[in-house]
Every structure is written in C-alpha cells, then in structure tokens.
C-alpha positions in Angstrom: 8.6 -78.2 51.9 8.3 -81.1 54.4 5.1 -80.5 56.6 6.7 -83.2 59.3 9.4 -80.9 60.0 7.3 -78.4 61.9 6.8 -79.4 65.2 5.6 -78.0 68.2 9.3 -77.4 69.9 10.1 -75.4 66.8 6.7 -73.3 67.0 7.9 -72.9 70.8 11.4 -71.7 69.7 10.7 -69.2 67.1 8.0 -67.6 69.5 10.5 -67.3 72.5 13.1 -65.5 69.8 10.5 -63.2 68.3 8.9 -62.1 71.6 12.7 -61.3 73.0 13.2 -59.0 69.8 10.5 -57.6 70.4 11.3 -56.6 73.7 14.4 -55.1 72.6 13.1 -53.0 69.8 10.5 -51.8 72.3 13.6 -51.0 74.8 15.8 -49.3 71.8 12.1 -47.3 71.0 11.8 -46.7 74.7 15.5 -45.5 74.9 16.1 -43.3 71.7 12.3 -42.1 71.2 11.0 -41.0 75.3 13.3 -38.2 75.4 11.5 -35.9 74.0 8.6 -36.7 76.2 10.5 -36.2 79.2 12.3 -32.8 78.0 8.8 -31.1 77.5 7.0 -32.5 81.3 10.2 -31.6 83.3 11.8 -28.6 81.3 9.5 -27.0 78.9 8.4 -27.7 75.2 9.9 -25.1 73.5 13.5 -27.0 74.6 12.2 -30.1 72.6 12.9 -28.6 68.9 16.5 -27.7 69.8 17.2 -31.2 71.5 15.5 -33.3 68.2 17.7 -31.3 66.0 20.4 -32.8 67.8 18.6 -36.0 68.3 18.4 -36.2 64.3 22.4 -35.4 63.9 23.2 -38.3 65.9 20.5 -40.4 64.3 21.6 -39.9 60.6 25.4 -40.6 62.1 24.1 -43.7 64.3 23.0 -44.7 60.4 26.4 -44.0 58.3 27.8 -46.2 61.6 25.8 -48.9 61.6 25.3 -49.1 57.5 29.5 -49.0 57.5 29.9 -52.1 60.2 26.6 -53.9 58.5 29.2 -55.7 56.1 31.2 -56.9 59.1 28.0 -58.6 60.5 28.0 -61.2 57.3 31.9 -62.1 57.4 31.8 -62.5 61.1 28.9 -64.8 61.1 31.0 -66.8 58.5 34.0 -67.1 60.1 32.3 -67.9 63.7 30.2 -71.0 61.5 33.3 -71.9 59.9 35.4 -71.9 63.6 38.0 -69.9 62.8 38.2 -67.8 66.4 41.4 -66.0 65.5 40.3 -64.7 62.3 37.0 -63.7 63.8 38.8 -61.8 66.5 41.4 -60.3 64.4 38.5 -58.6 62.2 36.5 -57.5 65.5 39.9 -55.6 66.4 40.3 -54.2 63.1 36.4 -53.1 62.3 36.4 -51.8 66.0 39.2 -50.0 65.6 37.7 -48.5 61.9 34.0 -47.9 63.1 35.9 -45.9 66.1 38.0 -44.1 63.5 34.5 -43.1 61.4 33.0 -41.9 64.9 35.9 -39.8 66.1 36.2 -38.2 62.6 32.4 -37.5 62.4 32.2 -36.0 66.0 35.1 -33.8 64.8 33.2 -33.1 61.5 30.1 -31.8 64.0 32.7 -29.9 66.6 33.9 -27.9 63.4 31.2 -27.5 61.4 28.3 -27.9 63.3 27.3 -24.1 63.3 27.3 -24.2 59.7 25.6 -27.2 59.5 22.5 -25.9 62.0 22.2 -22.5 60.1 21.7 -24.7 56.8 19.5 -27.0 58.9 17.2 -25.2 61.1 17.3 -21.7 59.9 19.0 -18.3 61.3 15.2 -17.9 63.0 15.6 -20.9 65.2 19.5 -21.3 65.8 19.8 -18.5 68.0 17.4 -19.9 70.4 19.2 -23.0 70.6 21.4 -23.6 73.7 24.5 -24.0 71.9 24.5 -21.0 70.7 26.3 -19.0 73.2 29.5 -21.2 72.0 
C-alpha cells in the first residue's frame, strides 16, 4: 500500500459518501421502523401487535425480493463499466419484469393463505383480535 495515494480530497470524498448513507439508512430506519410509534400515540397500543405481524410478513417478503434481485446488482454494475447500455437495459426490463412476477405471486400467496399462515403465526388467541379478521 502506497501511503502517497491518500490525500486529503480522497479523505473528503469518502466522508461526503459515508455521511449521505448514513442519512439514507436513518431515512429507511425512520420510514419502516416509526410506525409502530405512531400507531400506539394516535390509535392505541393494543393495535401495534396486529400491525407488526403484518409489518414482519412484508419484511421477510421485502427480504426473498431483495435477496432474488441482489444477483442483478453485480451483472448490472458490469455491464454499465463495460458500456454496453443495451444489454444493461435489456436485463433491467427482464429482472423488473421477474422481481414483479415474484411480488405479484407472493401477494397472491398472502391473499390465499394468509389466514392459515396467521393462525400458525400468531396463535388462535391473538388472530381474532386482529382487524382482518372479519374477512
């Protein structure tokens, strides 16, 4: 390692990136993680448990989702360093049109089996207190 090739433009850069990621991991905090907070000082806190189980479906979907396209991420960082622009937008198209496949097919999955899925979950002692129960 060349000591030389730190300088203080390159000290300057790095900190600019890392304090702008950190401001949008606290945003995606903020944004997935007040809700709760919100639910119990405007509604009530006994309405918090039913909206985290949903919370957690959609989290542990968000996950399949974003571990599918993760892949995607390496062969389009290729293909933008290597300048091909038609082949980079030919796969956006195509894993769009796949991740969007994935999400319809697991919101389907929840529409049909999501009583099942919250009696295994939660328990027959909670479900019935759950707002969606009256579907």
């Amino acid at each position: 390692m060349n000591i030389r090739l730190i300088t203080f433009g390159r000290i300057r850069e790095l900190f600019g990136f890392s304090m702008r990621s950190l401001l949008v991991s606290l945003g995606d905090y903020l944004r997935f993680y007040s809700d709760s907070a919100v639910i119990a000082s405007v509604l009530s806190v006994g309405l918090v448990t039913p909206f985290n189980v949903a919370t957690r479906l959609i989290e542990c979907f968000r996950s399949v989702v974003v571990a599918a396209g993760g892949p995607v991420l390496g062969a389009m960082t290729e293909l933008d360093g290597a300048h091909r622009q038609k082949d980079l937008q030919a796969l956006l198209l195509r894993s769009t049109r796949l991740l969007a496949l994935l999400s319809i097919l697991g919101g389907v999955l929840l529409l049909v089996d999501g009583r099942p899925l919250l009696h295994l979950w939660v328990g027959r002692n909670l479900y019935p207190l759950t707002p969606w129960s009256r579907f």
